[in-house]
C-alpha positions as a Markdown table, in Angstrom:
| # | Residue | x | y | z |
|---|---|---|---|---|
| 1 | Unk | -16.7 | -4.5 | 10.9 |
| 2 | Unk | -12.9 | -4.2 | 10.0 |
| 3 | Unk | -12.3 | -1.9 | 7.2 |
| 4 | Unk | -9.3 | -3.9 | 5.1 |
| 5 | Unk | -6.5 | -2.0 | 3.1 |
| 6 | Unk | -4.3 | -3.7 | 0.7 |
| 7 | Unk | -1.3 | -2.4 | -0.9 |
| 8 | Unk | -0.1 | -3.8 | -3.9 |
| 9 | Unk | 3.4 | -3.4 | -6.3 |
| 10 | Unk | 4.9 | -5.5 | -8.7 |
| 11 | Unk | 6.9 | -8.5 | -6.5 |
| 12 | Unk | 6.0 | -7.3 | -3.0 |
| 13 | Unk | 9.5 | -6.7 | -1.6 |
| 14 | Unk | 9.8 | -2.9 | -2.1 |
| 15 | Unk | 6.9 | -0.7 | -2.0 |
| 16 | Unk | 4.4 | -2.3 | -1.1 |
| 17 | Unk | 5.4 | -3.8 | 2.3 |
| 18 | Unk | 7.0 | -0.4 | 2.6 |
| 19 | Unk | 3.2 | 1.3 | 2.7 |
| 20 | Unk | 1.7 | -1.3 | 4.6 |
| 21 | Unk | 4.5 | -0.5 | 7.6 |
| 22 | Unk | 4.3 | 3.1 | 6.9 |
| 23 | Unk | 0.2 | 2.7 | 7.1 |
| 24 | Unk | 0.1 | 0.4 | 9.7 |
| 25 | Unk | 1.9 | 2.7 | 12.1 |
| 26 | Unk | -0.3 | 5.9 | 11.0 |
| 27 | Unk | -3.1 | 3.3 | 12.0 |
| 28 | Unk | -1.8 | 2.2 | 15.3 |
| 29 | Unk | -1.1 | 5.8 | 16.1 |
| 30 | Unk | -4.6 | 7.5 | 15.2 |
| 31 | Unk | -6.6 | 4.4 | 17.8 |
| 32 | Unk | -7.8 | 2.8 | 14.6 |
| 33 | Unk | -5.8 | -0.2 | 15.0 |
| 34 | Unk | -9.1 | -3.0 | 15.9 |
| 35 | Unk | -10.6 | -0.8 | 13.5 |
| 36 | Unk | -8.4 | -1.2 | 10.2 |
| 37 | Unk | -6.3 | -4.2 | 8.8 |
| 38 | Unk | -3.5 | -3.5 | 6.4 |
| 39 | Unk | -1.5 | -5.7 | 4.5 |
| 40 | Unk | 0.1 | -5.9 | 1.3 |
| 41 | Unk | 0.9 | -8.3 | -1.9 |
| 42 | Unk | 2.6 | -8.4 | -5.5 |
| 43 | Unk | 1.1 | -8.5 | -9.0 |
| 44 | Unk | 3.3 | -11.3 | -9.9 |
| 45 | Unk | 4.4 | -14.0 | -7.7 |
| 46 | Unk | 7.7 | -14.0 | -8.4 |
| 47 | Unk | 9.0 | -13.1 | -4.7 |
| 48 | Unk | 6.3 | -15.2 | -3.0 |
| 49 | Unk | 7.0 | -16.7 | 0.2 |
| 50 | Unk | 10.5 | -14.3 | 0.8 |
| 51 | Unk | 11.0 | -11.7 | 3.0 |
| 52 | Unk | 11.3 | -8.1 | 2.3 |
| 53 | Unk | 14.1 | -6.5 | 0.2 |
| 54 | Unk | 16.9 | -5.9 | 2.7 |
| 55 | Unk | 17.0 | -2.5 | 1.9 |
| 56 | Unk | 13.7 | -1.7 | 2.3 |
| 57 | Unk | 14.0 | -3.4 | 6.0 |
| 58 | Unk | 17.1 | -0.6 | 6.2 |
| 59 | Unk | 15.0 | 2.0 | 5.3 |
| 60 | Unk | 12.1 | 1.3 | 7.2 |
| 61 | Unk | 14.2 | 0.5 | 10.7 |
| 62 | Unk | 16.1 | 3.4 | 10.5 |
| 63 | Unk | 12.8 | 5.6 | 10.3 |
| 64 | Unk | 11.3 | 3.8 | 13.3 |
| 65 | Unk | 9.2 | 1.2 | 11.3 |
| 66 | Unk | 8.4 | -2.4 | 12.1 |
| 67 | Unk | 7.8 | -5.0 | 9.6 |
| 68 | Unk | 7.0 | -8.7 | 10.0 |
| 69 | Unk | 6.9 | -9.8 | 5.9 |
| 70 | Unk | 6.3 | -12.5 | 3.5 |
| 71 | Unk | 5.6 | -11.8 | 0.1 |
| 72 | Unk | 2.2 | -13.3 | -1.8 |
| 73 | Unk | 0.7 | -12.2 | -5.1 |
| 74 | Unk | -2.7 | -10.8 | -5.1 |
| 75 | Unk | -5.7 | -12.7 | -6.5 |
| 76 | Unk | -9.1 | -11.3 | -7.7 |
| 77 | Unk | -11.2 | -13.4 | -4.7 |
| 78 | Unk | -9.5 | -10.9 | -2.9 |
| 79 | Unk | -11.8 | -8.1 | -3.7 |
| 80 | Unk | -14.5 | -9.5 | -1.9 |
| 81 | Unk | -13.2 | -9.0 | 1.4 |
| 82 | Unk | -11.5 | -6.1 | 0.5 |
| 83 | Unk | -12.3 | -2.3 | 1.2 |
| 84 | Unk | -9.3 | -0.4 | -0.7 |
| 85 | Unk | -6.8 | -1.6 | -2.7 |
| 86 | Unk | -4.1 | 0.8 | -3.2 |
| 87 | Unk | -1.7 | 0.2 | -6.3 |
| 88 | Unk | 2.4 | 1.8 | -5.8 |
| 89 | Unk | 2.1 | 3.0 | -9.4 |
| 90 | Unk | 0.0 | 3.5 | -12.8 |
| 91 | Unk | 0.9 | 0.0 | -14.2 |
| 92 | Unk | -0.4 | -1.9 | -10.8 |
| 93 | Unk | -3.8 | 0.3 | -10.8 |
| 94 | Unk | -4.2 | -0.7 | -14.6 |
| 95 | Unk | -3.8 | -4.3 | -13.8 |
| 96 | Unk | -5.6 | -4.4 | -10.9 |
| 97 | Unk | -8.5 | -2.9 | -12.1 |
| 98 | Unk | -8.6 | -5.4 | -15.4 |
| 99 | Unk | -8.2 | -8.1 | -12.8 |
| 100 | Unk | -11.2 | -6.8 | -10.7 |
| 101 | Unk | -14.0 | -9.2 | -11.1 |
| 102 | Unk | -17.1 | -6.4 | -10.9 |
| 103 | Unk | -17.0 | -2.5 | -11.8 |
| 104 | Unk | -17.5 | -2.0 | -7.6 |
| 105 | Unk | -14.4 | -3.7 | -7.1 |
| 106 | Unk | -12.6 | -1.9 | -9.7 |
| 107 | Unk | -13.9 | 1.5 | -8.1 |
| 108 | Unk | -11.6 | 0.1 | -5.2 |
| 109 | Unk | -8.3 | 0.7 | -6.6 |
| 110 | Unk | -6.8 | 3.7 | -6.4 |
| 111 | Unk | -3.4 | 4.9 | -6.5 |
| 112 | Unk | -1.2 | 5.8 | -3.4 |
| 113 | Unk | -0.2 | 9.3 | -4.4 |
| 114 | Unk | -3.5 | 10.3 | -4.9 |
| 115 | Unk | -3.9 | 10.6 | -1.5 |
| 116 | Unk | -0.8 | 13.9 | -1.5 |
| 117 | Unk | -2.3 | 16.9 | -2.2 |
| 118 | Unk | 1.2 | 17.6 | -2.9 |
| 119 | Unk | 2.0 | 15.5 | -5.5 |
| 120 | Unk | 1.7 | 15.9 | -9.0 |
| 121 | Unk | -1.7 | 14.7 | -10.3 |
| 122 | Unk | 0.2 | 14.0 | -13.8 |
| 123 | Unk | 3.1 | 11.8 | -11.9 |
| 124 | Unk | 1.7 | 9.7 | -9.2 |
| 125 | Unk | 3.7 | 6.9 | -9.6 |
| 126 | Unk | 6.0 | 5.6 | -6.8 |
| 127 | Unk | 9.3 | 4.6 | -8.7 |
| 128 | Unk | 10.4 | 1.6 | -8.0 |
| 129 | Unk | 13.4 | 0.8 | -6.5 |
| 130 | Unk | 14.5 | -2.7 | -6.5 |
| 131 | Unk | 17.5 | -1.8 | -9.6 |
| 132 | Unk | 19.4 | 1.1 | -7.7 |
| 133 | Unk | 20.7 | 2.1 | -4.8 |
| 134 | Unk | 19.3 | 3.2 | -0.8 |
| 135 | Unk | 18.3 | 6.9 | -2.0 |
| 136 | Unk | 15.6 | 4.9 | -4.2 |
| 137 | Unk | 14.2 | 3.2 | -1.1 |
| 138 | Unk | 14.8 | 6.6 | 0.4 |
| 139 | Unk | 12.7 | 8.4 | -1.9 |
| 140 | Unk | 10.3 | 5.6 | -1.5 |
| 141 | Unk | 9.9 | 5.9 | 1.7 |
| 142 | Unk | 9.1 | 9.6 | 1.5 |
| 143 | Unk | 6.5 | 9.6 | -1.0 |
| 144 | Unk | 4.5 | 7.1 | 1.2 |
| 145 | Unk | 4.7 | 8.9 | 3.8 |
| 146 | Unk | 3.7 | 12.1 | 2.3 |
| 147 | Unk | 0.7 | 9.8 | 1.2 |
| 148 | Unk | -0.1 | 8.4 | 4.4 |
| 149 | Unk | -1.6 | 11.2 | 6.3 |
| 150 | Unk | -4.2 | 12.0 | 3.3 |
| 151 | Unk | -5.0 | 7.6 | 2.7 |
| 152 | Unk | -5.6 | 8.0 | 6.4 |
| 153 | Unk | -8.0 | 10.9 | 6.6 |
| 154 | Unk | -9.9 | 8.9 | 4.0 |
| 155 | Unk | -10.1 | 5.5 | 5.8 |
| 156 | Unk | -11.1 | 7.4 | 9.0 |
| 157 | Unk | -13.8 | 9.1 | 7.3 |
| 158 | Unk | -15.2 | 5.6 | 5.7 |
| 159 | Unk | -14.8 | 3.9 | 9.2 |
| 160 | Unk | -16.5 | 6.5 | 11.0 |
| 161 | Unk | -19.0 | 6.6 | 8.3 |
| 162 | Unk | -19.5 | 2.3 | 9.2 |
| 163 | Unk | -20.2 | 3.3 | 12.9 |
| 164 | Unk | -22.6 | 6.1 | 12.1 |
């Protein structure tokens, strides 16, 4: 049974599509690729149906990232089929979890900086940064992949835990 993993910001341009690259590749690269589907979506739907912010695209290709988007806004049937849900910043996790249909599926969102044991337990939002410049997709970028390796551990340890 595929373990599904959603990431979720505000319009889905930015953040969002950035994690589900970054997380995709960590996937891809650790053999868990049949194993685990990622994807990602928007609180709002105000970008629905466009691409990626160009500058994320920058970002991402000139770190060796792929990304194939189209931005959607997430809906609470979601949860159902979904394992994690993993919210960019403080006000995503508050709205997801008041959008969450049962207290199980509200136990499913967590934030993505959660996952760094380097980060700062009292700041783990990832800024967004659709209203400045490339070092805010920059800076983006870095605090998902200082993320990634810890969300990673953890899905592994729930997927092996499936096939146990």
């Amino acid at each position: 049974m595929t373990y599904r993993v959603c990431f979720v910001c505000t319009g889905n341009i930015c953040r969002s599509p950035m994690a589900e690259a970054v997380f995709h590749e960590r996937v891809a690269d650790a053999g868990l690729d049949g194993l685990v589907a990622v994807d990602s979506a928007g609180t709002g739907g105000w970008h629905e149906g466009e691409g990626a912010d160009p500058r994320t695209l920058a970002v991402l290709e000139e770190n060796g990232y792929a990304l194939d988007h189209t931005a959607r806004q997430f809906h609470a049937s979601w949860f159902s089929r979904l394992d994690l849900v993993v919210a960019l910043d403080s006000g995503h996790l508050g709205a997801l979890r008041r959008l969450a249909p049962t207290e199980q599926d509200a136990a499913k969102v967590r934030l993505l900086r959660s996952y760094d044991p380097a980060a700062d337990p009292d700041d783990l939002d990832v800024p967004d940064p659709y209203y400045g410049g490339m070092d805010g997709f920059e800076e983006c970028l870095e605090m998902v992949e200082a993320a990634s390796d810890g969300l990673l551990a953890a899905v592994r340890e729930q997927v092996e835990g499936r096939a146990a």
